[in-house]
BABA-27041 format. One line per field, with one value per residue (C-alpha): residue number from 0; residue in three letters; chain; x, y, z. Coordinates in Angstrom, 3 decimals. Last residue first. Example, Ala and Ser with C-alpha at 12.3 -4.5 7.8 and 13.67 -1.06 7.14 Angstrom:
2
n: 1,0
res: Ser,Ala
chain: A,A
X: 13.670,12.300
Y: -1.060,-4.500
Z: 7.140,7.800
% end
This chain:
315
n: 314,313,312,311,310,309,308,307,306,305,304,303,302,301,300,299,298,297,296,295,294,293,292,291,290,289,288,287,286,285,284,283,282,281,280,279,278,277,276,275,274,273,272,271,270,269,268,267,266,265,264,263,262,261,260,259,258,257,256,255,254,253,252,251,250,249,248,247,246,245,244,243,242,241,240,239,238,237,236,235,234,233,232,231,230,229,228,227,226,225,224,223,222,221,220,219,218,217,216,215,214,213,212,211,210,209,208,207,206,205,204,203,202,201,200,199,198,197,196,195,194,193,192,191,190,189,188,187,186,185,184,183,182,181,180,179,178,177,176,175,174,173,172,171,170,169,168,167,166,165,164,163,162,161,160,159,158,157,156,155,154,153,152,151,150,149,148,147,146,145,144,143,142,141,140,139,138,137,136,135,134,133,132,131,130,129,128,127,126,125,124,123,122,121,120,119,118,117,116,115,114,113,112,111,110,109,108,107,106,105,104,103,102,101,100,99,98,97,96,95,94,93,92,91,90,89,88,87,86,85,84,83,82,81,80,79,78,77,76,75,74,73,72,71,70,69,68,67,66,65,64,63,62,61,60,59,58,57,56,55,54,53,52,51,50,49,48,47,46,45,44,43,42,41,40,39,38,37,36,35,34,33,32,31,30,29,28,27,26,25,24,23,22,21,20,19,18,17,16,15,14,13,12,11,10,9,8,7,6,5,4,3,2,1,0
res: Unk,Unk,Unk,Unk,Unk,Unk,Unk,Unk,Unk,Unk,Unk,Unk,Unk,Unk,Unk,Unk,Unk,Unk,Unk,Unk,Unk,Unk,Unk,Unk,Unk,Unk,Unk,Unk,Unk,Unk,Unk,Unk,Unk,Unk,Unk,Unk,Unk,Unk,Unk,Unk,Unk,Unk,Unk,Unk,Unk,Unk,Unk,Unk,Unk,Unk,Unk,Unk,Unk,Unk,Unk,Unk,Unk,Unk,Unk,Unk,Unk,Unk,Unk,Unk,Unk,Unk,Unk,Unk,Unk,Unk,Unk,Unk,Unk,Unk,Unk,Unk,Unk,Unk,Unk,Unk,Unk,Unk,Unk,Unk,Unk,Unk,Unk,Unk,Unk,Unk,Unk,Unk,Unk,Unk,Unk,Unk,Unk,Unk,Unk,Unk,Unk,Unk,Unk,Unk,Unk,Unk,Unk,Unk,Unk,Unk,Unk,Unk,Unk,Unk,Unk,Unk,Unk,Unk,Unk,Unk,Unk,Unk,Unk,Unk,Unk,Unk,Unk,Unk,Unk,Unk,Unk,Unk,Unk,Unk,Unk,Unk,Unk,Unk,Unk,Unk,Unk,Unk,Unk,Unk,Unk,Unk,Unk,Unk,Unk,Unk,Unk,Unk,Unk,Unk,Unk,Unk,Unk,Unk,Unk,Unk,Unk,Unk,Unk,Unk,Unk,Unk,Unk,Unk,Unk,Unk,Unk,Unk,Unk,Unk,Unk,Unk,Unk,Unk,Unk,Unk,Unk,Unk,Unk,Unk,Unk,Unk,Unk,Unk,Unk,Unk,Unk,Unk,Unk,Unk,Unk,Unk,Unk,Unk,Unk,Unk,Unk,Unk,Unk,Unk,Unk,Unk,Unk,Unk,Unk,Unk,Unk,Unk,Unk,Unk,Unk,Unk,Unk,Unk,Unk,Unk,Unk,Unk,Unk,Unk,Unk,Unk,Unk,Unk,Unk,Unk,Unk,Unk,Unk,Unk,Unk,Unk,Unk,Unk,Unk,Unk,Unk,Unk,Unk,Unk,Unk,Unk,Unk,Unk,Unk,Unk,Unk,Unk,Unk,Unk,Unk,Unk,Unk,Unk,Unk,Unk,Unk,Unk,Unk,Unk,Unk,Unk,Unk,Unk,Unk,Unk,Unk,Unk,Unk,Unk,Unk,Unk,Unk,Unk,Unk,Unk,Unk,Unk,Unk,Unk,Unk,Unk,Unk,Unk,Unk,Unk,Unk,Unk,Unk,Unk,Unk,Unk,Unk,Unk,Unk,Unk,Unk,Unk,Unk,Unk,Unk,Unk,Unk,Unk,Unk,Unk,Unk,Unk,Unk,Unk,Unk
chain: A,A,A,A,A,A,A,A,A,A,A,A,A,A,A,A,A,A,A,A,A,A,A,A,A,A,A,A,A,A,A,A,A,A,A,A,A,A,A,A,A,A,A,A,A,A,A,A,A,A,A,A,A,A,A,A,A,A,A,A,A,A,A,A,A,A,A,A,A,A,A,A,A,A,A,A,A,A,A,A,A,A,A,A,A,A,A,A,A,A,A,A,A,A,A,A,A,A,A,A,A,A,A,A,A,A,A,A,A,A,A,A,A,A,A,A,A,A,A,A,A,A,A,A,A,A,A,A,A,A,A,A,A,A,A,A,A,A,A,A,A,A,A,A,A,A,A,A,A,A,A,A,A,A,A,A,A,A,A,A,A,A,A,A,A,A,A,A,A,A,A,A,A,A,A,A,A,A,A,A,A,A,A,A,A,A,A,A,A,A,A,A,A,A,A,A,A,A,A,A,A,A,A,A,A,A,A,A,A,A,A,A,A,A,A,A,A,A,A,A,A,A,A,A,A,A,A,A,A,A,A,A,A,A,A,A,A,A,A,A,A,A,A,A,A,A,A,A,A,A,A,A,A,A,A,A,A,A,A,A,A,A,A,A,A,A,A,A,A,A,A,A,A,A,A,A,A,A,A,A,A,A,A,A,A,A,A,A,A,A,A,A,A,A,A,A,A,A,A,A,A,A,A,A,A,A,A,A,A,A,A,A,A,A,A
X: -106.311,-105.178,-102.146,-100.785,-97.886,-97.226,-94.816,-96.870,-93.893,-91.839,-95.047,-95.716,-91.709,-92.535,-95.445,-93.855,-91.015,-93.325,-96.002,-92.940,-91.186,-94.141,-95.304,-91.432,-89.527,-88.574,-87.552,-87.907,-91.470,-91.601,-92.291,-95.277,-97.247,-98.938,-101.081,-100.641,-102.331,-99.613,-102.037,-100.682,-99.942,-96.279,-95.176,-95.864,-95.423,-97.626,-99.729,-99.861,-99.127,-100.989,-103.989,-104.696,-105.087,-107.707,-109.647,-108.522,-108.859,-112.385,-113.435,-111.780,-113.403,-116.492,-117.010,-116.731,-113.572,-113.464,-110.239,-108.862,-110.439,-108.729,-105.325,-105.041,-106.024,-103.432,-100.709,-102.073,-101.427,-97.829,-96.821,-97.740,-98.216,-101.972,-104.671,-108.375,-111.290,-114.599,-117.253,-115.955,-114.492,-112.817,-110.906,-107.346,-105.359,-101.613,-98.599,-94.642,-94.907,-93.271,-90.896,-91.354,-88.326,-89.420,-93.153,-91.729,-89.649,-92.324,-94.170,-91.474,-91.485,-94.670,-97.159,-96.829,-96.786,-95.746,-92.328,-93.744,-93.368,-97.206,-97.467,-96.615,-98.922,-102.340,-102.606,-105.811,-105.199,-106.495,-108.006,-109.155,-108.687,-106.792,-104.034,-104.283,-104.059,-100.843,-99.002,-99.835,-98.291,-95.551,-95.077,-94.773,-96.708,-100.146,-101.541,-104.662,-106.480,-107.578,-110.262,-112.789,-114.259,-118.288,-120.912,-118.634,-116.712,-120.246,-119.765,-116.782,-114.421,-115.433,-114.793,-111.224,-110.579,-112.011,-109.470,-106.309,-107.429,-107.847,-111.191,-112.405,-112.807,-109.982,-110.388,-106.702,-103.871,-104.750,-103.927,-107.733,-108.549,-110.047,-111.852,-112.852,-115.726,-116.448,-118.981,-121.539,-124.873,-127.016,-127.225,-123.399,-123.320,-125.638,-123.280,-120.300,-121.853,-122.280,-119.056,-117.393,-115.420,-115.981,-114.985,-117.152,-116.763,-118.884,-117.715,-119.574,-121.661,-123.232,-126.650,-125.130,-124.340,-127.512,-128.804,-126.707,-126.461,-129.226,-126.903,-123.950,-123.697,-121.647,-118.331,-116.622,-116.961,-114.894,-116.270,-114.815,-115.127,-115.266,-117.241,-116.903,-120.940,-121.268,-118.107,-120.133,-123.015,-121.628,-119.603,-122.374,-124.198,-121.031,-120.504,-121.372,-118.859,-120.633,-120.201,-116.926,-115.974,-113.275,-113.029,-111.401,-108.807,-108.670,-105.561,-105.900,-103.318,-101.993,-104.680,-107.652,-105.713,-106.018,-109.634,-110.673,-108.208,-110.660,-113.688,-112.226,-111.849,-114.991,-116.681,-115.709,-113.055,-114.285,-112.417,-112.784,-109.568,-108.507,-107.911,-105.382,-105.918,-102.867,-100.862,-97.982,-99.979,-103.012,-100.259,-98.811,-102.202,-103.458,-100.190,-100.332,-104.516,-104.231,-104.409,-103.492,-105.831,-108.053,-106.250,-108.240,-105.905,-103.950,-105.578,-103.901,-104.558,-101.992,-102.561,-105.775,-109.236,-111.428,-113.665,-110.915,-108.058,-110.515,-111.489,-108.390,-106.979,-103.341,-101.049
Y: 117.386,115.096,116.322,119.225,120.746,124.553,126.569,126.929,126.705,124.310,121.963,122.066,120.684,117.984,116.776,116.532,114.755,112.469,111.302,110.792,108.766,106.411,106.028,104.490,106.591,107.458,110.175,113.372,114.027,118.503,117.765,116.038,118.511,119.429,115.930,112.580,110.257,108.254,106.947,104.997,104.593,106.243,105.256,101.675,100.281,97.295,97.660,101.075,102.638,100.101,100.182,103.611,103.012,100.185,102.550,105.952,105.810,104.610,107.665,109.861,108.153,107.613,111.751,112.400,113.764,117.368,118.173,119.688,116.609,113.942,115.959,116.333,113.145,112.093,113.708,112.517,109.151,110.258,111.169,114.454,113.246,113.167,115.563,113.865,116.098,114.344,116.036,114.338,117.116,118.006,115.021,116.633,118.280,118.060,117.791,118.123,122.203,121.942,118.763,114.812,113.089,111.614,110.843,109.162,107.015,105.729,105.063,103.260,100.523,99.751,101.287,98.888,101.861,100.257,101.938,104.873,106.799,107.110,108.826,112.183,111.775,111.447,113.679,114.807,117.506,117.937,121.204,123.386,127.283,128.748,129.036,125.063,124.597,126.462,124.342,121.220,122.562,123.870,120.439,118.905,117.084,119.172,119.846,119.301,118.416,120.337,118.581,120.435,119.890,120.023,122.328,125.831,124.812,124.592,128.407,129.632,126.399,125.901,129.414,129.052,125.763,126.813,130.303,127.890,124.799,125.949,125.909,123.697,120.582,117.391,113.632,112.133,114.432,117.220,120.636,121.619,121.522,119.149,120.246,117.174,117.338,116.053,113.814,114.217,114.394,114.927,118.715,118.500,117.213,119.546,122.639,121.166,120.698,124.651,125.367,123.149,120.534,118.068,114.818,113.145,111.864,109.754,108.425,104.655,104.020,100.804,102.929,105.561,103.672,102.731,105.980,107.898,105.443,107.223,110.519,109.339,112.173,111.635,111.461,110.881,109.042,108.731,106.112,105.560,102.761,99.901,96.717,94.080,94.170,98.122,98.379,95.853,96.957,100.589,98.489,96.384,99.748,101.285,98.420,100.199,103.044,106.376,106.464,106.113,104.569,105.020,102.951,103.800,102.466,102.753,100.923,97.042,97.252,94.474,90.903,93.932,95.514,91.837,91.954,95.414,94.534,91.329,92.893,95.667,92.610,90.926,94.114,94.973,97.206,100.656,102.923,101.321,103.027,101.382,104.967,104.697,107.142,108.904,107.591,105.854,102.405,103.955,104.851,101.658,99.460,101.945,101.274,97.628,97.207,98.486,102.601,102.207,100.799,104.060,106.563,107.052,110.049,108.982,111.021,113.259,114.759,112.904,110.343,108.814,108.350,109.249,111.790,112.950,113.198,115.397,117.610,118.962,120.512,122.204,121.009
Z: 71.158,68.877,65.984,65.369,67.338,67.467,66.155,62.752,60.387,62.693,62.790,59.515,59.213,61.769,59.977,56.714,57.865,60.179,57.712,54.639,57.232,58.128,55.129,54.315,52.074,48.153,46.692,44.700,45.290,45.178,40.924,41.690,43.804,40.492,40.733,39.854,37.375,34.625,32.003,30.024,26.454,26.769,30.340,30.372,33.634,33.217,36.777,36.998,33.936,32.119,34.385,34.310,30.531,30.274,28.344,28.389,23.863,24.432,26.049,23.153,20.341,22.063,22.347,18.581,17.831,18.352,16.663,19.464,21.390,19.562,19.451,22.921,24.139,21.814,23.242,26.767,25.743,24.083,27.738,30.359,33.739,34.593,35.354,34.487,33.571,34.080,31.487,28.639,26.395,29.333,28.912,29.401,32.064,31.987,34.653,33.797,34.373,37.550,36.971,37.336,37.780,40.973,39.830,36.441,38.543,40.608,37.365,36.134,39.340,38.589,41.371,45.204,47.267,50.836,49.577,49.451,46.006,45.787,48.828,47.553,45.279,47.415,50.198,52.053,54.373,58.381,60.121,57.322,58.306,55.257,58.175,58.757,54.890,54.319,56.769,55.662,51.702,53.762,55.576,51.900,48.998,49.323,45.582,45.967,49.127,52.178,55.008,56.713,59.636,60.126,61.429,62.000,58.737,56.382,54.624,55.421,55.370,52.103,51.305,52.642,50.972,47.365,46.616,47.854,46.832,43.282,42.049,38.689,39.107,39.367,38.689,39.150,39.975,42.272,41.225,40.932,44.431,46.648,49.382,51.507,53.927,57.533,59.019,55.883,56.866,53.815,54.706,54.754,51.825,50.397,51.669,50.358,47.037,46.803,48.503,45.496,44.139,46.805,48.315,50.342,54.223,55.810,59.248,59.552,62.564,60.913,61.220,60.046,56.914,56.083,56.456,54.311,51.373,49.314,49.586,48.782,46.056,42.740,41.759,44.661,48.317,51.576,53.878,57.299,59.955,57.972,59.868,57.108,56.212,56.371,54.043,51.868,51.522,49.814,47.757,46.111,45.152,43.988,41.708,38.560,39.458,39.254,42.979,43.170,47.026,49.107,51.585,55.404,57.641,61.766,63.636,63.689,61.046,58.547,58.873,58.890,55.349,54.130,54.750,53.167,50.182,49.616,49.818,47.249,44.925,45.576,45.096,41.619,41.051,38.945,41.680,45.507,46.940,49.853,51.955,54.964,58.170,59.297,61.974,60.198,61.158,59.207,56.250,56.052,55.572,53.327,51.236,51.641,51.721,48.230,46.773,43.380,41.061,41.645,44.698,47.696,48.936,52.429,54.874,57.159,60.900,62.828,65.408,64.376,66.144,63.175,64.550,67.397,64.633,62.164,65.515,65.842,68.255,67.582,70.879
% end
């Protein structure tokens, strides 16, 4: 069997995280995917404490297999947050958007697994110096809040440069056991997947949105808000239309934050596919159904497995 050191760290079956997806990721889907075998990611987003308290707890009444936060550290409750996973006993912190930095030593002291998200061997490195667990290398063809490398030219460098003192973690654009596959020969030793999960049943998205992901197509995905400084890939709609048009005609930069206001939440929650904003990654167009965590874990884990002849999972 393929060691890795990802499924040691975080005691879990198969080497996959569940992406920490804002507005999305609940104690149901995290829930499903720890019991799957992965590890489950409540994302934190802009939610105030209370809320992502609450998601933490009902996820503890679901699983009493390992779960982790995921916290956005330009969030104005990232403070709270940070207390709070220490307070309820989570095992695993994934962060974004900023360096945890100035929570590193409270939450080794609570025995929590950090591990950021990154853009970059240069932030790798300084996480790792901060004492990061384990790093995520998310490419460009992830849906959500994206930089600049493709996984493919960042994972291997990452890996290069802090891989012999941590494990590294692929995301962006993995949907399939091809997409696992890949990653293990670039040398990381566990993915990160977001959209593929988000037509789980345990997903609990607006029905349309679900849809949207399953008729999705190759070129269906768009970039915008680079204008802003934090680029944003999403399903292509009249929102994104707009985003467009504000920022070819350089709008002034409130215009075009204000317009994403409340936006994530309409797809989401409201189902409206025109004014919201419908986040997912490249891989979208691969998701043409929908299955149980547990299903979409073991299908893509038993087709890596064919690919690389050799089982992955513990050591």
């Amino acid at each position: 069997m393929m060691k890795s050191r990802i499924c040691n760290l975080l005691d879990i079956e198969y080497p996959i995280l569940q992406g920490g997806m804002a507005r999305i990721a609940d104690a149901s889907l995290a829930a499903a995917v720890s019991e799957a075998g992965g590890l489950g990611i409540i994302a934190g987003g802009t939610a105030p404490v209370d809320l992502i308290r609450a998601e933490v707890q009902k996820t503890k009444e679901l699983t009493k297999k390992p779960f982790g936060v995921n916290i956005m550290l330009l969030s104005q409750h990232a403070d709270e947050i940070a207390t709070m996973v220490c307070d309820e006993g989570v095992k695993v912190v994934t962060t974004g958007a900023g360096s945890p930095g100035k929570y590193m030593k409270m939450w080794k002291e609570h025995g929590i697994t950090v591990i950021p998200v990154i853009p970059s061997v240069a932030i790798a490195k300084r996480m790792v110096r901060d004492g990061a667990d384990a790093v995520i290398a998310e490419g460009t063809e992830a849906g959500g809040h994206i930089g600049d490398l493709t996984t493919m030219v960042l994972v291997p460098q990452v890996v290069d440069a802090v891989g012999d003192k941590v494990p590294v973690i692929a995301a962006g654009g993995i949907g399939d056991g091809r997409g696992i596959a890949a990653s293990m020969m670039l040398g990381a030793e566990a993915v990160q997947v977001g959209t593929r999960f988000l037509t789980a049943y345990e997903c609990n998205i607006h029905p349309n949105y679900k849809q949207k992901i399953i008729g999705a197509k190759d070129i269906s995905t768009i970039v915008t808000g680079y204008s802003t400084g934090h680029p944003v890939r999403c399903l292509k709609n009249r929102l994104t239309r707009k985003f467009e048009d504000l920022e070819a005609n350089n709008a002034p930069l409130e215009e075009i934050e204000q317009l994403g206001v409340g936006a994530l939440y309409k797809a989401v929650i409201e189902g409206d596919m025109d004014g919201g904003s419908i986040m997912a990654g490249q891989i979208a167009a691969l998701v043409n159904k929908e299955q149980s965590c547990k299903e979409i874990i073991i299908e893509m884990f038993e087709q890596a497995d064919d690919l690389l002849g050799s089982k992955i999972g513990k050591a």
